[in-house]
Each structure stands twice: as C-alpha cells, then as structure tokens.
ZAZA-233171 format. One record per residue (C-alpha): residue in three letters; y, z, x. Coordinates in steps of 0.05 Angstrom, whole numbers, padded with zeros to 5 digits, always signed. Layout:
N
ALAYZX
...
END
This chain:
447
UNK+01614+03042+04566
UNK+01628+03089+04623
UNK+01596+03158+04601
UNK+01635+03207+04660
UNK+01591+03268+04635
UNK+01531+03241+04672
UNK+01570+03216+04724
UNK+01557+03293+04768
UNK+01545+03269+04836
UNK+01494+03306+04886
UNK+01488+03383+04887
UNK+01532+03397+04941
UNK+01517+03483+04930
UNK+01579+03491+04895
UNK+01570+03555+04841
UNK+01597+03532+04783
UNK+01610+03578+04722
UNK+01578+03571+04652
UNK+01630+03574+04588
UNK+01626+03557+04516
UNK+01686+03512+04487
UNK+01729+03556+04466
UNK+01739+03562+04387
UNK+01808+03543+04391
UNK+01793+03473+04412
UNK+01741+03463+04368
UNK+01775+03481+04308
UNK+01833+03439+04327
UNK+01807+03373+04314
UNK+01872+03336+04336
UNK+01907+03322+04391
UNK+01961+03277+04418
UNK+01958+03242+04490
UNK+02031+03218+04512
UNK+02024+03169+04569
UNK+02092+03166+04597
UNK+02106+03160+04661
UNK+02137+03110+04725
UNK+02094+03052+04680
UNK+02143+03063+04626
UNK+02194+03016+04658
UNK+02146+02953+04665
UNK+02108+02960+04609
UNK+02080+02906+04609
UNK+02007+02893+04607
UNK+01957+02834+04575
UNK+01955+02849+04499
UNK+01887+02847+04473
UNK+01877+02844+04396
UNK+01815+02883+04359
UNK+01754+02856+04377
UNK+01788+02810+04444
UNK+01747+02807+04496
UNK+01758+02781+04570
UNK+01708+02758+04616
UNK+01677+02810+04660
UNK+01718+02778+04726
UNK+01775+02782+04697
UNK+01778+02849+04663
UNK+01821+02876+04724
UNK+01865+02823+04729
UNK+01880+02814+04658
UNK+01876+02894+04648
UNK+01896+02911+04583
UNK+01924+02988+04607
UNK+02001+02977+04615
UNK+02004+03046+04663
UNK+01951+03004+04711
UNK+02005+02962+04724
UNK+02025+02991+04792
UNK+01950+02959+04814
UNK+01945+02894+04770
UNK+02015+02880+04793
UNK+01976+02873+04855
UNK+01917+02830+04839
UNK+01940+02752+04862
UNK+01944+02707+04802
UNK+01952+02756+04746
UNK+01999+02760+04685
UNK+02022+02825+04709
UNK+02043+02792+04767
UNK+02078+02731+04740
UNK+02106+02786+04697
UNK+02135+02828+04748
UNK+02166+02776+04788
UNK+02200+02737+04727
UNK+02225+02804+04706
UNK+02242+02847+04764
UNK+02245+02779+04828
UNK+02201+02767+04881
UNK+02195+02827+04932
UNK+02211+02883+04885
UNK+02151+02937+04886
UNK+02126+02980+04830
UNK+02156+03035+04867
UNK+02219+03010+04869
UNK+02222+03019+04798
UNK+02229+03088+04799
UNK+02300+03084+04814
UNK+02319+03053+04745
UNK+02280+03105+04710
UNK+02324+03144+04673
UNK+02300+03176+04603
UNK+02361+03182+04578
UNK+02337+03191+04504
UNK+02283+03241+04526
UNK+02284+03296+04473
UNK+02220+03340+04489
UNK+02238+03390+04423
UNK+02243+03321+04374
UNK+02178+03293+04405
UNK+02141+03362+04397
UNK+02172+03369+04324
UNK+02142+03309+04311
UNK+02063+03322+04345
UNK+02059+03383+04306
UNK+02094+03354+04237
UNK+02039+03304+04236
UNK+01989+03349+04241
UNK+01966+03354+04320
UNK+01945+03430+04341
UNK+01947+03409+04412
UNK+01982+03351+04465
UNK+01964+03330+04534
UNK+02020+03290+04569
UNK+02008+03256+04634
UNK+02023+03299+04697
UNK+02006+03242+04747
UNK+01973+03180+04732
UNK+01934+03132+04779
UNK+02012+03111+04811
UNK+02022+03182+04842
UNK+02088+03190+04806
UNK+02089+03268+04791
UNK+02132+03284+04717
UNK+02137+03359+04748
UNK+02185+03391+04801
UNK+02129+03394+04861
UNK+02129+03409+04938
UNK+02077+03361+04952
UNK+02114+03304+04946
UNK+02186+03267+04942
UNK+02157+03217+04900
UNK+02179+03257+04830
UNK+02214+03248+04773
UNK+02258+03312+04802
UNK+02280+03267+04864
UNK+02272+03202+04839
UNK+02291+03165+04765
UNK+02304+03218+04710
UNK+02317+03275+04760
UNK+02284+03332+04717
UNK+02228+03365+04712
UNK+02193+03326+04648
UNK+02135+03372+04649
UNK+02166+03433+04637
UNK+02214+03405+04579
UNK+02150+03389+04548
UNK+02111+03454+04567
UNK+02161+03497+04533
UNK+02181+03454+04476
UNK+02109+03442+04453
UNK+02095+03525+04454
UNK+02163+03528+04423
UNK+02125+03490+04362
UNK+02059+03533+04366
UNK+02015+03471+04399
UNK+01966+03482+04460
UNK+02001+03446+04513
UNK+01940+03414+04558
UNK+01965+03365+04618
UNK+01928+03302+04639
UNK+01923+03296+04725
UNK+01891+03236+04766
UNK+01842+03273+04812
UNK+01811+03209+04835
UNK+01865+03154+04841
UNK+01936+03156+04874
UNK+01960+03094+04897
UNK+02028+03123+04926
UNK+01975+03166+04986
UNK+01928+03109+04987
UNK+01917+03046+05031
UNK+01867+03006+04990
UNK+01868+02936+04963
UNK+01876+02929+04887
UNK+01815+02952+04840
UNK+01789+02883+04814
UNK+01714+02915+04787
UNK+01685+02972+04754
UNK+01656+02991+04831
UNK+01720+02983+04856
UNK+01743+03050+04814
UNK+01690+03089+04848
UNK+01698+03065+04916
UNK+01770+03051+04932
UNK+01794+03124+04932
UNK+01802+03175+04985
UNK+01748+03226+04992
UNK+01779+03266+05058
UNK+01790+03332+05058
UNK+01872+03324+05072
UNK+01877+03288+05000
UNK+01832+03342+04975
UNK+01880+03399+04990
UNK+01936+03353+04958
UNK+01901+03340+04892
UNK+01887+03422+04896
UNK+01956+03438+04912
UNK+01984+03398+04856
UNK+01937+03418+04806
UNK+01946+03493+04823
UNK+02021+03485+04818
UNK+02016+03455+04740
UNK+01962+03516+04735
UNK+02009+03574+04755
UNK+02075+03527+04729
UNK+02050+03524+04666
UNK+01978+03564+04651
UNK+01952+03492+04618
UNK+01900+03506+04547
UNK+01869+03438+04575
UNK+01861+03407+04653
UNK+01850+03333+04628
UNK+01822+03295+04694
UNK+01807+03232+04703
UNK+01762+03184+04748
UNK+01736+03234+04792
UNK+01754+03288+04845
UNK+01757+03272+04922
UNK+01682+03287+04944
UNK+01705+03327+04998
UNK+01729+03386+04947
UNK+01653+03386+04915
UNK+01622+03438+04959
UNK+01652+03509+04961
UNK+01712+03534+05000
UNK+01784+03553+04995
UNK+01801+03491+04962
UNK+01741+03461+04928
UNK+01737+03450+04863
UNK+01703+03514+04852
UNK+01748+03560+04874
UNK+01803+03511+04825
UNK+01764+03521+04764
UNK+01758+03599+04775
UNK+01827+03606+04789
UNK+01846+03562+04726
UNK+01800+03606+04680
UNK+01821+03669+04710
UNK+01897+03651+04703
UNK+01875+03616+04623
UNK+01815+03648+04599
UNK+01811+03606+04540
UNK+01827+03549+04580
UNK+01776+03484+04578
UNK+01769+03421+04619
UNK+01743+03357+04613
UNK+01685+03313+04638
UNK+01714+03266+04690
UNK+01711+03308+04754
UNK+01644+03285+04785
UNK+01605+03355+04778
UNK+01558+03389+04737
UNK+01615+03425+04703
UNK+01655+03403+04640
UNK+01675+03431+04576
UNK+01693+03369+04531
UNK+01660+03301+04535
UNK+01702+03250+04535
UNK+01693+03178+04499
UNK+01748+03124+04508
UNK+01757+03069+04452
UNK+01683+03086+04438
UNK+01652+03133+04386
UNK+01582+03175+04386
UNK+01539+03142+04337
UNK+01511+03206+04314
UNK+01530+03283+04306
UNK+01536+03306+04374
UNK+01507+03368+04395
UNK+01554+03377+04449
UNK+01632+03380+04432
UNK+01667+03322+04453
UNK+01733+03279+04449
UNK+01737+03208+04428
UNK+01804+03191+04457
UNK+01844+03120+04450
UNK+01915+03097+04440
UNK+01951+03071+04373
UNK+01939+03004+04404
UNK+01901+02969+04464
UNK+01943+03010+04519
UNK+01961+03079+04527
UNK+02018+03065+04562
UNK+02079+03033+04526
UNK+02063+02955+04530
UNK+02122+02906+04503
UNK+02071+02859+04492
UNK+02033+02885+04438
UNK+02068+02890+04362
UNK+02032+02908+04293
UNK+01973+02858+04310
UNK+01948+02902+04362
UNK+01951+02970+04330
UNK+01907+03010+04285
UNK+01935+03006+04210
UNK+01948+03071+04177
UNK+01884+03080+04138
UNK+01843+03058+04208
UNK+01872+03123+04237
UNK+01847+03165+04172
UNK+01781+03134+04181
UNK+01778+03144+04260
UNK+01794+03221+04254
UNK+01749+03240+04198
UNK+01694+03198+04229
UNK+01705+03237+04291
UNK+01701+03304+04260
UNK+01642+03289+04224
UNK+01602+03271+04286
UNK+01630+03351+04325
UNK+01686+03317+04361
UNK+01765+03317+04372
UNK+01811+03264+04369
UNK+01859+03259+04419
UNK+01908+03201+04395
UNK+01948+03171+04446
UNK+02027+03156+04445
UNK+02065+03112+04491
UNK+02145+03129+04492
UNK+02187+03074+04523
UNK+02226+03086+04588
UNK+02280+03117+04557
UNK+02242+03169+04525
UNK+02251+03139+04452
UNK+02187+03131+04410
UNK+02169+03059+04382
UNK+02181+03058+04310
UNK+02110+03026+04289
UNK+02076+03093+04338
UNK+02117+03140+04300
UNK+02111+03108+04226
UNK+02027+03110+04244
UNK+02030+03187+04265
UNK+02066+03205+04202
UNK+02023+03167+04152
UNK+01962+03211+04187
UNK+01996+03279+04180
UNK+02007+03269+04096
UNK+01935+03251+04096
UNK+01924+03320+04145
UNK+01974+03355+04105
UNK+01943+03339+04035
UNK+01865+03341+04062
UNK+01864+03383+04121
UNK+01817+03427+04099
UNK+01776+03383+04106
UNK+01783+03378+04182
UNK+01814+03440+04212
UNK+01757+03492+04231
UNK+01705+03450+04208
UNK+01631+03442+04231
UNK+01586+03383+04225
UNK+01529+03384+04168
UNK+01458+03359+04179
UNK+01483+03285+04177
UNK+01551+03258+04191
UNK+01544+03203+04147
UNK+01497+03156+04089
UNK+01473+03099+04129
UNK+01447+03060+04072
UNK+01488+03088+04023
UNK+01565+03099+04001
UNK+01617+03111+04056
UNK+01629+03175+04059
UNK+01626+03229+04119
UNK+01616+03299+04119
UNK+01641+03372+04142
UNK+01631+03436+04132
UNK+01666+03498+04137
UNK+01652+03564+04171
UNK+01641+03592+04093
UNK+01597+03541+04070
UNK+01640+03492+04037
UNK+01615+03423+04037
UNK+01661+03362+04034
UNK+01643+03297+04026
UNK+01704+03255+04048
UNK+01696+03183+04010
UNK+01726+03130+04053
UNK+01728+03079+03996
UNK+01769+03117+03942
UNK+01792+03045+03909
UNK+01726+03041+03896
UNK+01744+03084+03837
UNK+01667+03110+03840
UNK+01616+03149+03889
UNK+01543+03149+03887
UNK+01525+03217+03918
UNK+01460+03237+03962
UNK+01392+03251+03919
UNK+01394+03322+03963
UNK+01472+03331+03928
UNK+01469+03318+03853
UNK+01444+03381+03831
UNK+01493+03436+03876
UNK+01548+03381+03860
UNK+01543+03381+03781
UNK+01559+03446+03784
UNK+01605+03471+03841
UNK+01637+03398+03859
UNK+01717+03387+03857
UNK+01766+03339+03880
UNK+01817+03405+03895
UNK+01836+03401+03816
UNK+01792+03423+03773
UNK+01715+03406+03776
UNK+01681+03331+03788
UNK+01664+03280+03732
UNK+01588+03275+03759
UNK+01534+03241+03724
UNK+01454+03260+03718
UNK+01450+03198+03771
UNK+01496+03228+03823
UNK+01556+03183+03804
UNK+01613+03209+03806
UNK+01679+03187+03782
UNK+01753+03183+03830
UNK+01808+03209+03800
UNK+01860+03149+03784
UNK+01912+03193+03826
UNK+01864+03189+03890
UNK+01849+03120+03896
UNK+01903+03094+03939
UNK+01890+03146+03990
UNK+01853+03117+04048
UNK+01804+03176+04040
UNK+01791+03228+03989
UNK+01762+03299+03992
UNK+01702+03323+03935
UNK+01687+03395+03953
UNK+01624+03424+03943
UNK+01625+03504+03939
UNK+01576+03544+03960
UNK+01528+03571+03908
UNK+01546+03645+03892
END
C-alpha cells in the first residue's frame, strides 16, 4: 500500500507553512472524483473483480486503471495493446485519439445536479491526468480540450456549474507524470513511477504555470496532486512549490491540499482502495472508484462494482475512523454517465438524505467500531450526540456496548420516538428499518 504522506523527500530548506484542515472539509464527509478525460475514448482497461489479484510482474501490464491506458497501451504484449490495435488499427497513438473526442452529451449543470442531489458537499474533476491532456483553456500547451476534441473549456463548465449548486469545486492535477512532455519508456513497476518522470527545472515552471492558471482561473477549495512534484520545484524560489502553496492560500484561504506532492506539507491524507484500520488522528481521505478503475472502463459491468449497501458501509466506515470519502465517477466519452454509476450514487444520497446526521459535521468517538462485538460504527456530533450506526439492521436486533446500556435506556432513539432497550443492552430494530443497509440509534446527551 503506497502511503504518499511519508513519502516527503530530503529537506531541501523550503519554508513551508503550518495550517489546520479547514472545518469545511471536515464536516463535509463526501466527495465525488470524476475522472474524465482523453482516456474516456479507449476506455478500456483489464477488469479486475473484488478480491482479483495479478501477479506482481504483471500489475503494469495488466493495469486495472482505464485512464493509464496512454502508458499500458505501451507495454509490449498487453491487453491494452491487443485492445487498441483491434479497436483503433495498428499505428494509431493514444494521442491521436484526441481528435474523435467530442462530449457531445456533456451537461456540466445535470452532472452537478446530480453530485449534490446525492448528497456530495464537494467534487474534484481531473484537470490533467498522467496523459498531459489539459480539460482547461491553457497557454502552456496546444494539447487541450480547447484546441483539440471537444473544443471547450471542460473545467470551467464544471467550475461554475458545481458553485452554481453550492459544492466546493476542488481540481485533481498530475504534478509528477505527463507523458505528452516526457521521453520515457512505459512504467512496468512500482519504481518505475518514481523514477521515470522529469525532475528539471523547465518542467517545473510548466507544472507551476499550469497549476497557477487553475489557481487564479478558478480559486480551487482543494489542489488534489498526485504522484509527486518535479524535485527541482522542492527548494525555494519564484517557482517552487513554496512560493505555489502561499500563493494558493493567499488567493483561497480556506483552501486545502493533499498528500502526494513529495514534501513535508499536506493537509489531507490520502488512502486509495485501502482504509485506516483505526480512528485516525489525522484527517484523511479514503478515495476509490464505483468499480476497479476510475476512469470509464467498458470492460467492467455490475460484477466489478460496489453494490448499493457496500457504498453505505464504505462511507459510514470512513467517517467513523475521521476521514472523507471521495467516491469516484467515470463519464463515458461523450459526457453521458453509465447508468449502473448513476443508479449507485442515488441509492447513497436516500441513505444520506434519511441519515445524514449521522455523517455531516460529525467527529469520531473513542472507538470507531466493536471488534468482538455487533457491527456497528460510531460518530459523534459537535453537541454530544452519539450514534451508533448498525450495519446489520436485518438482524432485526443489536447488542449494545457494556459502557452504553445505561445512557442508552434512557436517552436512545431510532429518530422516532425512544429505543426498545433491554437491562442486557439489547435493543430491538424497528420492522420499518430493517431493509436499510444501515440504521441510525441516537444517543442524546444527558441534560
């Protein structure tokens, strides 16, 4: 498991500044990634189903990430390949897709309307992924989605239809990786990500110039980087990292970034199809998509993707342990959203929309969870509320903690009217609860 907050490189003398997570992020508690970009037309990658694993060799070549594709496309004797060629003929590029791009069912106010429907407070869409295909009108490079396929500026269709709809817009950037500058061969190991990057002060000032144009473009809540930075940029001067980040706070003082940027300086930790096993002290962000890929992969169908009650289980899991979940979406090439994404997203925002009390503005308790005893997580609210979220409702009982029976036999609801509790500590699920995939008992604080 790659762990990018203790991934900080050496102390190059850089000064950088100390911030709390702003409250706004950590009462959030979801988020949606969109991965959408060049990778879109492919998308094609080697579907993995839950609990698939490849062989260490092979994890590159049979990469599982359909917006890798512009690298595994590369990598001799892969499916992507195979793929590529049945699909597109010998001696047609990745970048030669770019052409056929051209979104024409886009609609950046119905895919907003959607996020913050289903209960999302904020979205981060991809800026630039690994490819070096840029989503926003920039003067760094030709290789756009303003000159090339959709001709339009994707990023700020999103920016202002996502404020339109009161979410923090946050924007994901590739600071480590672009292919489209780069003269490397294909990444085929998990040293191959580190080392097969430029590091030179020219690529530097072009990562800086193109983050600085999405900061003053579009004053992101969140700068979502990933990899790494070019090391060049990790000592101070006009274009270092340093002087980025105190231009990006000073331009969004609420702003907050991630881990992945190879210094001592992050605001969210990030954890990618993995989970902290215990309540965090630090605030962090287990992030994943719907299925195996973040971007949109034709190869995957209902087999591959979390069920409904999965995602209920994921988020309050999450929560419980002082994280964020930050759900990914993958939107075909033509900007439409696959039905089974959509119909998942919806069934988590009635659960958020019945129970989200439960999870907005929350704080973990002294344990996340009973190890040895009934499923059930915890949060707790700024005022003292406790809830214990059961996770097996059908269950049609709960046996609660020893250290709960007493403050629960007298202060413990399920929202209507108080708890049928026992002098044991079992208590009884409402019939009208037990097809949930979670329910809520709420413990009040004592007056």
């Amino acid at each position: 498991m790659l762990l990018f907050d203790r991934r900080v490189g050496p102390d190059l003398g850089a000064d950088y500044p100390a911030r709390d997570v702003p409250d706004w992020y950590r009462d959030a508690k979801f988020g949606v990634f969109v991965h959408w970009g060049l990778y879109s037309v492919s998308a094609w990658a080697t579907p993995r189903l839950p609990g698939e694993h490849v062989p260490v060799e092979l994890e590159f070549s049979h990469h599982q990430y359909a917006e890798w594709h512009a690298n595994t496309v590369r990598i001799p004797g892969s499916p992507a390949r195979a793929f590529h060629e049945r699909e597109y003929g010998v001696g047609t590029s990745y970048e030669d897709l770019a052409d056929s791009w051209t979104a024409e069912a886009f609609d950046p106010q119905g895919w907003m309307r959607l996020i913050a429907g289903c209960g999302a407070r904020y979205v981060v869409p991809t800026a630039k992924h690994h490819d070096g295909f840029c989503l926003w009108d920039t003067a760094t490079t030709a290789f756009s989605s303003v000159h090339r396929g959709p001709r339009r500026d994707l990023i700020a269709e999103m920016a202002s239809a996502a404020r339109e709809e009161g979410l923090r817009f946050g924007l994901y950037y590739s600071g480590a990786l672009d292919w489209h500058v780069s003269d490397f061969p294909p990444i085929q190991s998990m040293t191959d990500l580190f080392t097969l990057r430029r590091n030179d002060e020219a690529f530097a000032r072009y990562c800086f110039d193109q983050a600085m144009e999405l900061i003053d473009g579009h004053s992101p809540d969140m700068l979502w980087n990933d990899i790494d930075w070019p090391d060049s940029a990790k000592a101070a001067g006009p274009y270092s990292l340093q002087t980025l980040f105190e231009r990006y706070y000073e331009r969004v003082p609420d702003g907050i970034v991630n881990d992945r940027w190879g210094v001592p300086h992050l605001g969210s930790r990030t954890r990618e199809y993995v989970s902290e096993e215990q309540t965090s002290p630090w605030v962090w962000e287990a992030t994943r998509g719907l299925g195996r890929s973040f971007g949109y992969n034709r190869a995957e169908d209902d087999r591959h993707l979390l069920e409904p009650a999965e995602l209920v289980h994921l988020l309050v899991d999450t929560v419980a342990k002082n994280g964020n979940l930050l759900l990914n979406i993958g939107p075909r090439a033509d900007g439409s959203l696959p039905e089974s994404q959509v119909e998942r997203l919806r069934h988590l925002g009635a659960w958020l929309d019945a129970h989200g009390g439960a999870i907005y503005g929350t704080r973990p308790w002294v344990r996340h969870a009973e190890p040895m005893g009934d499923p059930v997580r915890y949060t707790l609210t700024q005022d003292g509320t406790l809830h214990v979220i059961a996770l097996d409702p059908a269950a049609g009982r709960l046996r609660l903690a020893e250290d709960l029976v007493e403050p629960a036999r007298s202060t413990a609801s399920w929202g209507e009217g108080p708890a049928d509790i026992d002098a044991s500590g079992q208590v009884v699920v409402p019939e009208g609860l037990r097809g949930l995939p979670a329910a809520v008992l709420r413990l009040e604080p004592r007056s």
